[in-house]
OpenMM code with the backbone's topology and positions (N, CA, C; nanometers):
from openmm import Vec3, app, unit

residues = "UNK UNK UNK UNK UNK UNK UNK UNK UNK UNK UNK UNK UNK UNK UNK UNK UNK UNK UNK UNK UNK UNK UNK UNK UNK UNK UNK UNK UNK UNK UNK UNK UNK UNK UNK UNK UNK UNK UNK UNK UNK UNK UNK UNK UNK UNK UNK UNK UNK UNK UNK UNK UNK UNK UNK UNK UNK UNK UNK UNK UNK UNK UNK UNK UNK UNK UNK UNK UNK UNK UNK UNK UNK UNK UNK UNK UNK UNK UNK UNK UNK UNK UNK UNK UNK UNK UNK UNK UNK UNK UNK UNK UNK UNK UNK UNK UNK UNK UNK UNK UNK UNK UNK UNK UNK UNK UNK UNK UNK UNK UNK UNK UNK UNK UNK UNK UNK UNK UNK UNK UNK UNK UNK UNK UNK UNK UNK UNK UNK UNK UNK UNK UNK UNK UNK UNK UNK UNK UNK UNK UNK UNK UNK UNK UNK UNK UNK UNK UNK UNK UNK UNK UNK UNK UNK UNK UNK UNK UNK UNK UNK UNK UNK UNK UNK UNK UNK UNK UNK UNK UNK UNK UNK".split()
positions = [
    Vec3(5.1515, 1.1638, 0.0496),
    Vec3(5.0255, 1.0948, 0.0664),
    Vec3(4.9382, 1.1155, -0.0577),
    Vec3(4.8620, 1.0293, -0.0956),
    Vec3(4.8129, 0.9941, -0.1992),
    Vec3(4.6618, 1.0418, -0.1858),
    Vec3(4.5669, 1.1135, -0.2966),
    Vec3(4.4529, 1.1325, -0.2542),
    Vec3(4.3346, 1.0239, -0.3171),
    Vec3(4.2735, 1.0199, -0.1953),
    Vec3(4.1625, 0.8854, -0.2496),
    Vec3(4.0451, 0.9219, -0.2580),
    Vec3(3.9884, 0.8697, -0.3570),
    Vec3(3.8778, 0.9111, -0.4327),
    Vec3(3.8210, 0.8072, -0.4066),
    Vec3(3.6688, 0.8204, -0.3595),
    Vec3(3.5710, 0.6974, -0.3571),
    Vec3(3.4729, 0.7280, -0.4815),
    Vec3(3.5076, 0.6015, -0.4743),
    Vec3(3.3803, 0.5713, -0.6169),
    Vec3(3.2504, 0.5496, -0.5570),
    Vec3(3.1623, 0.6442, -0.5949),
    Vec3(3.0080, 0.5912, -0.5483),
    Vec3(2.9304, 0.5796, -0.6854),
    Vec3(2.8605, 0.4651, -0.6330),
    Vec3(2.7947, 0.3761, -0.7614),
    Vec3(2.6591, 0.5282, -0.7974),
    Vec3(2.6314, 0.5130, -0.9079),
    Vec3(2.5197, 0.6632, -0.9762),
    Vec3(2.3926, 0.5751, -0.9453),
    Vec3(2.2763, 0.5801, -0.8629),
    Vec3(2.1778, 0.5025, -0.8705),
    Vec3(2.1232, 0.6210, -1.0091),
    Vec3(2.0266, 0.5722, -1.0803),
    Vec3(1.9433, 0.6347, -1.2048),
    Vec3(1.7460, 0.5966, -1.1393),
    Vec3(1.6954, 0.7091, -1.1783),
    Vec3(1.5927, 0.6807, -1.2172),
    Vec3(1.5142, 0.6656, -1.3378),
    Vec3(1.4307, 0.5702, -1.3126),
    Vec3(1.4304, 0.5179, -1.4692),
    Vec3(1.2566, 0.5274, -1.5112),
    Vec3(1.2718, 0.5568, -1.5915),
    Vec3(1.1645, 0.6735, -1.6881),
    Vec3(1.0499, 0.5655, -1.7648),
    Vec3(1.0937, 0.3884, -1.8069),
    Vec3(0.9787, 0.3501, -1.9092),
    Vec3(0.9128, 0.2387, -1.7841),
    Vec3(0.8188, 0.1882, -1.8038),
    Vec3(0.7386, 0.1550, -1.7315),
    Vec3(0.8136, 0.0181, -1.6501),
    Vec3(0.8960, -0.1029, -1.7696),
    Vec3(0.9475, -0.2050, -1.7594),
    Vec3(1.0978, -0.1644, -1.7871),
    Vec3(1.1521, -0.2309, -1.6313),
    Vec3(1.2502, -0.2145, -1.6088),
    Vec3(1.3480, -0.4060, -1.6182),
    Vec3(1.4364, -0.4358, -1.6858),
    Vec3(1.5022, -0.5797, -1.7306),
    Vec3(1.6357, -0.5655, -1.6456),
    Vec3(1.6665, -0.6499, -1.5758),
    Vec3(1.8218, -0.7072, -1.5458),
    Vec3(1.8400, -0.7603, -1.4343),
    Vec3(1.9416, -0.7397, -1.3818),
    Vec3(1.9526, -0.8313, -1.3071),
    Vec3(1.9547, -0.8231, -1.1171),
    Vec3(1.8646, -0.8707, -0.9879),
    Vec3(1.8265, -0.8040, -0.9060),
    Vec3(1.9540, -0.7834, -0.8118),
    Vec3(1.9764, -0.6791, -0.7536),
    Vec3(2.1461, -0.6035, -0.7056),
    Vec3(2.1032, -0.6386, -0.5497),
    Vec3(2.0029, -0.6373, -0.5014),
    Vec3(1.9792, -0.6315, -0.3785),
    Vec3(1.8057, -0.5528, -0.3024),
    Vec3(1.7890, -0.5877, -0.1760),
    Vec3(1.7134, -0.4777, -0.1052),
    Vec3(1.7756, -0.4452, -0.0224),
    Vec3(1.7180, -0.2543, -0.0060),
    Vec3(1.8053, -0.1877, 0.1107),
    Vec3(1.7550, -0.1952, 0.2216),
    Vec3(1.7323, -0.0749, 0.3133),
    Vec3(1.6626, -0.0711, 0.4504),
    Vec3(1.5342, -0.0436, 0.4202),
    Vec3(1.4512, -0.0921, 0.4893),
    Vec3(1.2852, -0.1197, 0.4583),
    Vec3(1.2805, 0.0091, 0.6063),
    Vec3(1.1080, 0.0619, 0.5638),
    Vec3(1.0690, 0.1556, 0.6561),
    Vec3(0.8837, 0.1362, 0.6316),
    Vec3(0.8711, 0.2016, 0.7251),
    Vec3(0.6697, 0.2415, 0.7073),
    Vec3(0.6623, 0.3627, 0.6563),
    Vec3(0.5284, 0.3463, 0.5724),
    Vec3(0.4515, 0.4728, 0.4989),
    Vec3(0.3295, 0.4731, 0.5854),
    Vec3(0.2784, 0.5922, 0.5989),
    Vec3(0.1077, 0.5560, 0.5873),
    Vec3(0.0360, 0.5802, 0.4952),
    Vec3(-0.0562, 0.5092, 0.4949),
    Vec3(-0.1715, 0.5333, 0.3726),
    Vec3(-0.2674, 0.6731, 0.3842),
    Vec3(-0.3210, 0.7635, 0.3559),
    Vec3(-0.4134, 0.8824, 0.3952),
    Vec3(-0.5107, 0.8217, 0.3314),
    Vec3(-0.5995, 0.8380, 0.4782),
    Vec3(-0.7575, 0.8092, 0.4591),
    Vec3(-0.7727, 0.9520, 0.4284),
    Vec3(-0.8985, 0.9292, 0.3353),
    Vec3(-0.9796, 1.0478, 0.3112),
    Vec3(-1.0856, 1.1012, 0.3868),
    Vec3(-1.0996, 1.2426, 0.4680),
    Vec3(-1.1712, 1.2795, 0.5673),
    Vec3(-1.3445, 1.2547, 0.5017),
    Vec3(-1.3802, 1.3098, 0.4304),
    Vec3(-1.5388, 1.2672, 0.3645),
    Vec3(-1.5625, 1.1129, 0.3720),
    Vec3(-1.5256, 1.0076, 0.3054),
    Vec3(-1.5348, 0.9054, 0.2910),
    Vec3(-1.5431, 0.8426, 0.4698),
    Vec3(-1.4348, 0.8881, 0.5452),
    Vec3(-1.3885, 0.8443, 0.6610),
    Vec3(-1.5308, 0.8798, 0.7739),
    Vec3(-1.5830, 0.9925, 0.7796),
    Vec3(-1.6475, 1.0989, 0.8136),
    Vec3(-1.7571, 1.0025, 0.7907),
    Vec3(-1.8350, 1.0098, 0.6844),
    Vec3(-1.9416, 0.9259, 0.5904),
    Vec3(-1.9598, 0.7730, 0.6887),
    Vec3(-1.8881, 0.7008, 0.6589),
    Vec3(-1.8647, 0.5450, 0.7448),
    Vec3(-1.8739, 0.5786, 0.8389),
    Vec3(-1.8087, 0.6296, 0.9165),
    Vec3(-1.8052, 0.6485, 1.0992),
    Vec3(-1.9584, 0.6689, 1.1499),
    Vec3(-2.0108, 0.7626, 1.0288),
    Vec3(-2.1358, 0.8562, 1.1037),
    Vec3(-2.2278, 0.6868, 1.0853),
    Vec3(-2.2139, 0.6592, 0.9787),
    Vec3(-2.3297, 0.5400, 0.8994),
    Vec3(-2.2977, 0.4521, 1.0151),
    Vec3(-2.2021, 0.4014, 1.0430),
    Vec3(-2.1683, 0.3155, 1.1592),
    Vec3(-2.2339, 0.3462, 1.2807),
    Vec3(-2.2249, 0.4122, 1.3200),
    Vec3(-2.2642, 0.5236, 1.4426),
    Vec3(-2.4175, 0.4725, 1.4943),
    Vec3(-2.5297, 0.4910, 1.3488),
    Vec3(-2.6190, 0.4396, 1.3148),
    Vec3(-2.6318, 0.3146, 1.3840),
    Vec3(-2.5877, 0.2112, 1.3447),
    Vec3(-2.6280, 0.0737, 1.3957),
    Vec3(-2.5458, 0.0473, 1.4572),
    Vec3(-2.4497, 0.0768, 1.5592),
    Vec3(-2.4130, 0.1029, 1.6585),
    Vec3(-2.5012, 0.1661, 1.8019),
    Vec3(-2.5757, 0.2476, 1.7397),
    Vec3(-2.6358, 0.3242, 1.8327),
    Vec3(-2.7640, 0.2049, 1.8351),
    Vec3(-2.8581, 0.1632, 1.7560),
    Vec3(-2.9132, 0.0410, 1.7309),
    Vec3(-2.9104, -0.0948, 1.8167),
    Vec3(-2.7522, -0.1063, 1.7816),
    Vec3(-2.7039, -0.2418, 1.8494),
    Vec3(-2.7052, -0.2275, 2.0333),
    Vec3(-2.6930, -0.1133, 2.0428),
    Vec3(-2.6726, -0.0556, 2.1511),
    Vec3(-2.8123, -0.1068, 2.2517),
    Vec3(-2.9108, -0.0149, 2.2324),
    Vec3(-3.0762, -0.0329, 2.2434),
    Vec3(-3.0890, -0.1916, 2.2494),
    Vec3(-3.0517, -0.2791, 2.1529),
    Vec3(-3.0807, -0.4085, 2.1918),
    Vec3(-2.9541, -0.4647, 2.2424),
    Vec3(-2.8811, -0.4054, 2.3566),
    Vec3(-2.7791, -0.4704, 2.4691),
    Vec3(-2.6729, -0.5780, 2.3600),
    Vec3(-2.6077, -0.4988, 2.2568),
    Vec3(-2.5612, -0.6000, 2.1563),
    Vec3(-2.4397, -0.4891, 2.2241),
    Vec3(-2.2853, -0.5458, 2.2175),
    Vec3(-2.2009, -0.4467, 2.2582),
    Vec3(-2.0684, -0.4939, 2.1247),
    Vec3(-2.0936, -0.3935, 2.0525),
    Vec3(-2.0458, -0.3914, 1.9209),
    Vec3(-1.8729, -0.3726, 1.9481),
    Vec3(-1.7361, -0.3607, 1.9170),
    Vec3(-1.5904, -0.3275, 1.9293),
    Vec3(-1.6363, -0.1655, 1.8739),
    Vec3(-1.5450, -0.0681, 1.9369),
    Vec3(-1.5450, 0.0612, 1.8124),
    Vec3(-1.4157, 0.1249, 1.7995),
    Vec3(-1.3738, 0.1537, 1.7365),
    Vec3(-1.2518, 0.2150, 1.7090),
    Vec3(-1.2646, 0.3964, 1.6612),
    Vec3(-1.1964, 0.4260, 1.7682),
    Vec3(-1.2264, 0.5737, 1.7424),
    Vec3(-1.1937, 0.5850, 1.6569),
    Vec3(-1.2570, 0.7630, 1.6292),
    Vec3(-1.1968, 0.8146, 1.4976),
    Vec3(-1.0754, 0.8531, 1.4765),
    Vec3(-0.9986, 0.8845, 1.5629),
    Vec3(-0.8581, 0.9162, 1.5533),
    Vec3(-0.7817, 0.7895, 1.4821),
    Vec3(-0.8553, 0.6768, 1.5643),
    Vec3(-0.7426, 0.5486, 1.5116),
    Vec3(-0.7670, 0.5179, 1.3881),
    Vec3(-0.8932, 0.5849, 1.3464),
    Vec3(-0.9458, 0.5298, 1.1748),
    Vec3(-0.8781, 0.6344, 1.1208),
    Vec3(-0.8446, 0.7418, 1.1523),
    Vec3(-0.7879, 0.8914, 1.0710),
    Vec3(-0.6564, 0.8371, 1.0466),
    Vec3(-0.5538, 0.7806, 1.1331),
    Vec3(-0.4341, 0.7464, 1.1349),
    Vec3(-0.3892, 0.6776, 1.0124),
    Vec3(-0.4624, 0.6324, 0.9333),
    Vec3(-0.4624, 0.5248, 0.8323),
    Vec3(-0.3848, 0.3429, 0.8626),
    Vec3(-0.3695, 0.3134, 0.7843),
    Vec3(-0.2573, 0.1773, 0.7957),
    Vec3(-0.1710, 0.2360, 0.7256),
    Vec3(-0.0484, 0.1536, 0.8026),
    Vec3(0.1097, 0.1650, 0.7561),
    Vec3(0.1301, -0.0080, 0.6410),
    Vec3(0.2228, 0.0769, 0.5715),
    Vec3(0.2514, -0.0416, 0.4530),
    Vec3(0.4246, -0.0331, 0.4611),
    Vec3(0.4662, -0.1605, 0.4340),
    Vec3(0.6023, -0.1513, 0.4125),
    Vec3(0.6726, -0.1256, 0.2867),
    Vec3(0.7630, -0.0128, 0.2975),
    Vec3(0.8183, 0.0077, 0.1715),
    Vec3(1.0025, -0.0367, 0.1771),
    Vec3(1.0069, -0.1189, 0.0781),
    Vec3(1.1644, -0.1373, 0.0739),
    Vec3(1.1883, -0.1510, -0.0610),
    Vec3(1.2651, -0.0052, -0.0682),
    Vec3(1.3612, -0.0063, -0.1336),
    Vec3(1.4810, -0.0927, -0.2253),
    Vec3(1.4621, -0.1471, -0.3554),
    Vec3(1.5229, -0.2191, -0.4169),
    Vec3(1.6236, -0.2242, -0.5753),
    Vec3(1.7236, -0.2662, -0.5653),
    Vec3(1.7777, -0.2227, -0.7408),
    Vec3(1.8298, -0.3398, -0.7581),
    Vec3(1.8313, -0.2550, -0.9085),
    Vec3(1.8380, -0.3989, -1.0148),
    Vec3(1.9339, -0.3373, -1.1208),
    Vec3(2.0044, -0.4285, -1.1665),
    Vec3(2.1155, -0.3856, -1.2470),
    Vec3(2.1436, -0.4206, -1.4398),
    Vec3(2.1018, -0.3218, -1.4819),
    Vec3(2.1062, -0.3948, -1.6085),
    Vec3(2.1900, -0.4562, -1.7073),
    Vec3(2.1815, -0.4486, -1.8323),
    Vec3(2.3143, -0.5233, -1.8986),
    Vec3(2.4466, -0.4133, -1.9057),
    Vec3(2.3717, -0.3134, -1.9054),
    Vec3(2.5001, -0.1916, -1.8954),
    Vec3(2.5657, -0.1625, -1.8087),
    Vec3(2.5783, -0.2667, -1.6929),
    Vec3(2.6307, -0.2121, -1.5348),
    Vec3(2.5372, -0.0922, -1.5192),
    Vec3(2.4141, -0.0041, -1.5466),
    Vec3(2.3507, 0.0736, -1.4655),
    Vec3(2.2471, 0.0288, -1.3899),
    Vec3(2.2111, 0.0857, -1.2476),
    Vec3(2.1758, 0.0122, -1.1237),
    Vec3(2.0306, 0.1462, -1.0965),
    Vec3(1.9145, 0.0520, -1.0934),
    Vec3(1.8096, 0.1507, -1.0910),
    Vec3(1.7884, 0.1242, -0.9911),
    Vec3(1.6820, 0.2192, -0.8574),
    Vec3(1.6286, 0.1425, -0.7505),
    Vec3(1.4800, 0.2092, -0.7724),
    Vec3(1.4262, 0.1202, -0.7029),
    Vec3(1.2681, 0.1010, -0.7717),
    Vec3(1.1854, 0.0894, -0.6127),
    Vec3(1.0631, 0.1623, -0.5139),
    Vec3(1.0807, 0.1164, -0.4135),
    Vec3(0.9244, -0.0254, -0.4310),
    Vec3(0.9605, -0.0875, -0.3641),
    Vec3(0.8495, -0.2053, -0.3457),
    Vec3(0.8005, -0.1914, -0.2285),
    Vec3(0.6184, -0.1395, -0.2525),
    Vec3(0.5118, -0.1413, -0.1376),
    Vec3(0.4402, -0.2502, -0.1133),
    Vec3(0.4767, -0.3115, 0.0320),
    Vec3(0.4284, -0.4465, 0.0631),
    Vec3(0.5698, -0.5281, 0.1030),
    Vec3(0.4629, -0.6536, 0.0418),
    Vec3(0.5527, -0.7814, 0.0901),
    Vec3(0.5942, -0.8630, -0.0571),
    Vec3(0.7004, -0.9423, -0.0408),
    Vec3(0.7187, -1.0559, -0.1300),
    Vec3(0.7497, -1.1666, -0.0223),
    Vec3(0.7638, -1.2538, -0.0923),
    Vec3(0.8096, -1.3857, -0.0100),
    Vec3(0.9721, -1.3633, 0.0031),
    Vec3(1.0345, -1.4122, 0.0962),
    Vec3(1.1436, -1.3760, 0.1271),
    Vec3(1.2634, -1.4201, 0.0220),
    Vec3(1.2279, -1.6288, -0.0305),
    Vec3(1.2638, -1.6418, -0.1331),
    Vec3(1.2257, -1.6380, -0.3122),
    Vec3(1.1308, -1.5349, -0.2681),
    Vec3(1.1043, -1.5308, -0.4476),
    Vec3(1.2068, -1.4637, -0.5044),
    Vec3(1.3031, -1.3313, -0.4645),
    Vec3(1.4181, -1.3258, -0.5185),
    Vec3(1.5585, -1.3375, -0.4453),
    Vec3(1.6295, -1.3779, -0.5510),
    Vec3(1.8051, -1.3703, -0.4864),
    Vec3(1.9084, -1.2923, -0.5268),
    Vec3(1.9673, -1.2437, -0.4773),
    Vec3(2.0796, -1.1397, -0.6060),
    Vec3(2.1388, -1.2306, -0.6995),
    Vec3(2.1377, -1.1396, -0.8124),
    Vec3(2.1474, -1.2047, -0.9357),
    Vec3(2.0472, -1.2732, -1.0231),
    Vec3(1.9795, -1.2723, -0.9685),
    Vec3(1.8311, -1.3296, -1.0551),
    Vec3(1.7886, -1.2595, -1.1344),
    Vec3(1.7467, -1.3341, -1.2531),
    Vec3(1.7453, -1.2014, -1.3801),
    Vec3(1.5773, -1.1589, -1.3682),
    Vec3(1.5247, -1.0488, -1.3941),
    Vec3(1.3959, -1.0176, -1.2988),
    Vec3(1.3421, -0.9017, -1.4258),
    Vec3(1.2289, -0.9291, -1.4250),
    Vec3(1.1554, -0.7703, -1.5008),
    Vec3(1.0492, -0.6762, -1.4452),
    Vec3(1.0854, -0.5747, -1.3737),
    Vec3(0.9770, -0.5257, -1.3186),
    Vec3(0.9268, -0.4295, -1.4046),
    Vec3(0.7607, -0.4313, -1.3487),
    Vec3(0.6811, -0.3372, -1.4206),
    Vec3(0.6343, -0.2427, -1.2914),
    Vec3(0.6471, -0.1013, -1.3098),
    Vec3(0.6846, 0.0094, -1.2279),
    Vec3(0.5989, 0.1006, -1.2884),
    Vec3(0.5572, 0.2182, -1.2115),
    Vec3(0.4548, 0.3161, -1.2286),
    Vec3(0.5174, 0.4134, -1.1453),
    Vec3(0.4789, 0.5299, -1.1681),
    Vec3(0.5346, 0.6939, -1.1047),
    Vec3(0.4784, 0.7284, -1.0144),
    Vec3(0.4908, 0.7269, -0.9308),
    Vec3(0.4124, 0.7855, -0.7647),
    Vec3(0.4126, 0.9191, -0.7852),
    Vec3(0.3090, 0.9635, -0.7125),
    Vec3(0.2707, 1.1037, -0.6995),
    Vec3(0.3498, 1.1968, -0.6871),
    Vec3(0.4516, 1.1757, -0.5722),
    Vec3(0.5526, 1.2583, -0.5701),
    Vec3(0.6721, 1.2458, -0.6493),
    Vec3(0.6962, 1.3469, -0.7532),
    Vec3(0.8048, 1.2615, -0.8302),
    Vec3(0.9290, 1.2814, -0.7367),
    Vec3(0.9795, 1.3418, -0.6523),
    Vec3(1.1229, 1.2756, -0.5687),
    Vec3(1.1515, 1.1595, -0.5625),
    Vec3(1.0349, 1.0707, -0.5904),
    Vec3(1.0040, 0.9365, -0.5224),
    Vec3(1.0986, 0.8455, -0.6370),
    Vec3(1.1339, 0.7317, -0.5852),
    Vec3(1.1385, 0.6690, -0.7428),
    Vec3(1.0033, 0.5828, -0.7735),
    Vec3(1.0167, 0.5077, -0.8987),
    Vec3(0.9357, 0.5037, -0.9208),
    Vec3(0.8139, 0.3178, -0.8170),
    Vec3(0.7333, 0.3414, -0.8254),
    Vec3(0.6548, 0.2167, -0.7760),
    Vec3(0.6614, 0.0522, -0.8295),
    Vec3(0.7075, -0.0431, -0.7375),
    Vec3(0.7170, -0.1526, -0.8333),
    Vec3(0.5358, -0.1942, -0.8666),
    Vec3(0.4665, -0.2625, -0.9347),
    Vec3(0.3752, -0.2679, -0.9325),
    Vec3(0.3651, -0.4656, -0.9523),
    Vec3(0.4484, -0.4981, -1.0251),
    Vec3(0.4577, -0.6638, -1.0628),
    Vec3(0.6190, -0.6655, -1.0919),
    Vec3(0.6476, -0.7557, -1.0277),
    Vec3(0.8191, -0.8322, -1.0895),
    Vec3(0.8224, -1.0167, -1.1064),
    Vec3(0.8314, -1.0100, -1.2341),
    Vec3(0.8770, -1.1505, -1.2771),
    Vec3(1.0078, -1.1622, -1.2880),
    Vec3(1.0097, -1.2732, -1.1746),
    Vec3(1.1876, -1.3660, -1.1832),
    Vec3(1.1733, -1.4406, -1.2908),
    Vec3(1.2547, -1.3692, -1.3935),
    Vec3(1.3049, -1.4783, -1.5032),
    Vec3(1.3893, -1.5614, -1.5073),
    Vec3(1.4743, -1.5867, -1.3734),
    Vec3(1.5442, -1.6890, -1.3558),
    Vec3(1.3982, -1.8202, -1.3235),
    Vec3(1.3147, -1.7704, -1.2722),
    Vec3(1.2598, -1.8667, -1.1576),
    Vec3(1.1028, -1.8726, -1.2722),
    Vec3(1.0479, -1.7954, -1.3174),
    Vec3(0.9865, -1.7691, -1.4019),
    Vec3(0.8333, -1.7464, -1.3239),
    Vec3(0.8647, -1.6938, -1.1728),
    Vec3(0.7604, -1.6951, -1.1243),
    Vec3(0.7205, -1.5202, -1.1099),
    Vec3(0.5878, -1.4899, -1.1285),
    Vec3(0.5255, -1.3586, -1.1589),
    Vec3(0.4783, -1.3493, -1.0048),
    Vec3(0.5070, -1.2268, -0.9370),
    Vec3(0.5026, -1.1864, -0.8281),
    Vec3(0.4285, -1.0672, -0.8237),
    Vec3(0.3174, -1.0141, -0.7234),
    Vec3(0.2813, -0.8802, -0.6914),
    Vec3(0.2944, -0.8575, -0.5234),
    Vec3(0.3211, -0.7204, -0.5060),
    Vec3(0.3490, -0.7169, -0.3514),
    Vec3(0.2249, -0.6531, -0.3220),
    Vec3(0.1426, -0.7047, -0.2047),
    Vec3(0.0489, -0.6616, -0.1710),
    Vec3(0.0578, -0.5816, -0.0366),
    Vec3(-0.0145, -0.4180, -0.0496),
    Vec3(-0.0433, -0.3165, 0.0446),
    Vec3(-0.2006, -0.3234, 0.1238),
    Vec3(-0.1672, -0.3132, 0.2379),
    Vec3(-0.2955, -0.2244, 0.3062),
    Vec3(-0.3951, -0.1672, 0.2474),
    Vec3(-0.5239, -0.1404, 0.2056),
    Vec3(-0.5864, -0.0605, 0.1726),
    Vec3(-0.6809, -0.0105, 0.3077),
    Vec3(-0.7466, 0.1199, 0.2365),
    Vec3(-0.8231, 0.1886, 0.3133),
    Vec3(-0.9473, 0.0913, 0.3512),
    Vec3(-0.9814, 0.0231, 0.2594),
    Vec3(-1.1037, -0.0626, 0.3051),
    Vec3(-1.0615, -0.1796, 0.3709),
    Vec3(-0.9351, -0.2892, 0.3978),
    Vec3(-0.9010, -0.3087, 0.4546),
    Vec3(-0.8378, -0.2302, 0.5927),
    Vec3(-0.8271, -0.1291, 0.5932),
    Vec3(-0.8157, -0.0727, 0.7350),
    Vec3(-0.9459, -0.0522, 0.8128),
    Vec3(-0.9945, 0.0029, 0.7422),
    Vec3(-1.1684, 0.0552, 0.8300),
    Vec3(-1.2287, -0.1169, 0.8818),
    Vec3(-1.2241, -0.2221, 0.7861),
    Vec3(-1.2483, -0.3806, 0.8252),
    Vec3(-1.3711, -0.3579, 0.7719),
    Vec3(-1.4068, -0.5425, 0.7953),
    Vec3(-1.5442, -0.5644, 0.7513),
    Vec3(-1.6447, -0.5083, 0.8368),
    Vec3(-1.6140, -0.5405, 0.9787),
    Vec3(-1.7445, -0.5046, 1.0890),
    Vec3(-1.7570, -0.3560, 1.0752),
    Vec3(-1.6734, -0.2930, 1.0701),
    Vec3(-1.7065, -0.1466, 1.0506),
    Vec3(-1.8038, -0.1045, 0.9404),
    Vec3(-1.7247, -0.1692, 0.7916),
    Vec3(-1.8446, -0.1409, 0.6748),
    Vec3(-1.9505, -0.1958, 0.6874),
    Vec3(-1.9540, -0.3636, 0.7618),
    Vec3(-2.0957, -0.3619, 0.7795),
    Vec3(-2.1669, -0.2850, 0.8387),
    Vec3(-2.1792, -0.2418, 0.9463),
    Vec3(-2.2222, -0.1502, 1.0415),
    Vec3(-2.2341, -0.0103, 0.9767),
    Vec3(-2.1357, 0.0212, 0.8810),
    Vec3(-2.1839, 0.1300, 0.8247),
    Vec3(-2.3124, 0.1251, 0.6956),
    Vec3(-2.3071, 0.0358, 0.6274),
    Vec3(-2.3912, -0.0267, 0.5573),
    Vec3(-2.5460, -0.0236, 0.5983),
    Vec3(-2.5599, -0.1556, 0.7323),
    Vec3(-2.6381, -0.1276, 0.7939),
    Vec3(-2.7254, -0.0202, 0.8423),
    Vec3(-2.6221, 0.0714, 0.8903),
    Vec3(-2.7077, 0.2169, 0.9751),
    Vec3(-2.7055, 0.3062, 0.8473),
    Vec3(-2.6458, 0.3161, 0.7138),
    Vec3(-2.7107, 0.3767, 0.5965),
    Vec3(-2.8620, 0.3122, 0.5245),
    Vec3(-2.9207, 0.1726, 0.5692),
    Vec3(-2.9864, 0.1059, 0.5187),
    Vec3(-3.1477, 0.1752, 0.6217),
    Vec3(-3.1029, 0.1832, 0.7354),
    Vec3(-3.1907, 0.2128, 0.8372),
    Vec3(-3.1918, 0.3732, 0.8533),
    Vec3(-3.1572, 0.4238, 0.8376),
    Vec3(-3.1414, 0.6130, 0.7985),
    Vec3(-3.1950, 0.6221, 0.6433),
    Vec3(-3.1671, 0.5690, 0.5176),
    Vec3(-3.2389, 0.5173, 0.3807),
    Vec3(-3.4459, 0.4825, 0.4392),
    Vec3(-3.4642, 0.3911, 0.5319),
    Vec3(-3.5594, 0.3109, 0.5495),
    Vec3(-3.6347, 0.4502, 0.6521),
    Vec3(-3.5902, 0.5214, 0.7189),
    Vec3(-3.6425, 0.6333, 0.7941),
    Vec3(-3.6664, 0.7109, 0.7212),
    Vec3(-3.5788, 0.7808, 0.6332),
    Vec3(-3.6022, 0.9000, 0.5332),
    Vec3(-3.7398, 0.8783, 0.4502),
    Vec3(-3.7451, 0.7352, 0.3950),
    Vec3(-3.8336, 0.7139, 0.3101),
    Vec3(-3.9675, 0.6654, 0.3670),
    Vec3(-3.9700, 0.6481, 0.4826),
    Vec3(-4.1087, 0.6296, 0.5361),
    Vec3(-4.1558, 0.7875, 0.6194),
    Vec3(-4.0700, 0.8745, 0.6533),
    Vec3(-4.0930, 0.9735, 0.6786),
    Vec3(-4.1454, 1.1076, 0.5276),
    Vec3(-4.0845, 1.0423, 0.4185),
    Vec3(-4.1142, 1.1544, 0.2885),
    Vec3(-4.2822, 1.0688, 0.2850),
    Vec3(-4.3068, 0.9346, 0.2588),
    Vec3(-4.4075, 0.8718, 0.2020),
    Vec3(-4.5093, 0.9073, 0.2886),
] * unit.nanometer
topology = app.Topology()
chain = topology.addChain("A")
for resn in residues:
    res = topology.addResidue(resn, chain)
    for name in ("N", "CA", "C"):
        topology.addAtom(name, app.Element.getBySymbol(name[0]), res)
């Protein structure tokens, strides 16, 4: 009996910002969460709280989202992707967000521009990929923290900082 050796392909991580060749595929996609920051988070809630408590007094019945569910952050999708260059070497790069399903195809010759995430285990972040087959310039768009908290919330926090601002200063004067 003969001994068999599997060949497993070397993924590389790759070190300059712009990465050229040609796209190999995406793998299995998963969720991240984003970390809200407790001060900032803390800060809004209380300011909210404010004209909330406000809205309240004049029988206005505002949505609220606890703080736990604002602590939780938003989840973003990350999937995992490589691309293969002229040397047969195969980088994978992960992409946070979305693309359109057909902006790429395997084999499409593609240039991404990539940045280093915090954790270096990580590979590195796609940040923009242009299909140079297709010649169309793509960015994948994530969740942010200010999109999670929403508009009605910042307004409301806004608000009850404007009216706590408007108390302080008629109480110093």
């Amino acid at each position: 009996m003969d001994e068999v050796e599997l060949y497993r392909e070397q993924i590389l991580r790759h070190v300059s910002p712009v990465i050229t060749g040609r796209f190999a595929g995406y793998q299995t996609s998963y969720t991240r969460e984003i970390k809200v920051g407790q001060p900032l988070l803390v800060l809004v809630f209380l300011a909210a709280g404010v004209a909330q408590l406000i809205g309240s007094l004049l029988r206005m019945r505002p949505g609220r989202r606890s703080f736990k569910e604002l602590k939780k952050g938003p989840e973003f999708l990350v999937t995992p992707l490589r691309v293969r260059d002229d040397l047969g070497q195969t980088y994978e790069v992960e992409m946070h967000g979305h693309l359109p399903q057909s902006a790429l195809h395997r084999g499409d010759l593609v240039q991404l521009t990539t940045q280093p995430q915090k954790d270096e285990r990580l590979p590195v972040r796609l940040v923009q990929v242009v299909n140079l087959t297709t010649m169309q310039p793509l960015t994948p768009r994530i969740p942010t923290t200010w999109s999670h908290l929403g508009p009605a919330l910042l307004l409301q926090a806004f608000l009850g900082t404007v009216v706590v601002a408007a108390v302080i200063a008629a109480w110093v004067a």
